[in-house]
Residue, then its C-alpha position, 0 to 999 in steps of 0.5 A: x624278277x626285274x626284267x631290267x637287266x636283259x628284258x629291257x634293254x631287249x625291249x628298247x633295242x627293238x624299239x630303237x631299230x624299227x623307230x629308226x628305219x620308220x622315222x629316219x632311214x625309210x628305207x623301206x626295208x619292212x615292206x620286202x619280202x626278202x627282208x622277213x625270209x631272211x629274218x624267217x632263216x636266222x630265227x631257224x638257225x637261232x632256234x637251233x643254236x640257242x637252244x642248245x646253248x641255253x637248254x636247262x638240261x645242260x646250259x653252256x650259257x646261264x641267265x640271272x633269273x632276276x634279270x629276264x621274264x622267265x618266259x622261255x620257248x621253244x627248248x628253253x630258250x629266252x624270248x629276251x634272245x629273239x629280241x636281241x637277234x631282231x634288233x640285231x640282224x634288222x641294224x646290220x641290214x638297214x646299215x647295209x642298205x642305206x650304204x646301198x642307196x648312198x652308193x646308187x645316187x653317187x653313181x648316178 
C-alpha cells in the first residue's frame, strides 16, 4: 500500500481547498453554522451512496488496493471519498460565495 494513487491526492486537495479560503478568499466560510450543517446533510447522503457503491459484498465501484490506506468506515467506505467530498463540495461553496461578495460590492 502507497496510498499515492488516490490517498495523497485526497490528502493535498483538502490541503489546498482550506489554505485557500484561509490564506486567499477569507471568506470566512468555516466560521458559518450553516456551512458545517451543509457539510453534516451531504456526509448523510454520501454514507448512504457511497456506501452502497463501495460495499465489499458487491462493489459497483472497486479500489486498487495498492493506492488507498485500506481504512474503510462505515459499510466499507474509503476514508479517501470523505476527503474528495470535502474538498469538493467546500471549492464549490467558496466559489459560490466569492461570486456572492463580488456581486454585493458592484451593486453597491
Amino acid at each position: 500500500m502507497t496510498g499515492l494513487g488516490y490517498t495523497l491526492p485526497a490528502v493535498i486537495a483538502v490541503v489546498l481547498v482550506c489554505g485557500w479560503e484561509i490564506a486567499i478568499l477569507r471568506t470566512g466560510l468555516f466560521r458559518r453554522p450553516g456551512y458545517w450543517l451543509s457539510m453534516i446533510i451531504v456526509l448523510s447522503f454520501q454514507i448512504v451512496v457511497d456506501g452502497w457503491l463501495t460495499k465489499l459484498s458487491a462493489p459497483l465501484v472497486l479500489y486498487d488496493p495498492a493506492h488507498i490506506t485500506g481504512i474503510r468506515f462505515p459499510w466499507d467506505i474509503p476514508v479517501e471519498d470523505y476527503l474528495f467530498g470535502f474538498a469538493l463540495v467546500t471549492a464549490v461553496l467558496l466559489l459560490w460565495e466569492r461570486e456572492r461578495i463580488r456581486d454585493r460590492k458592484v451593486g453597491s
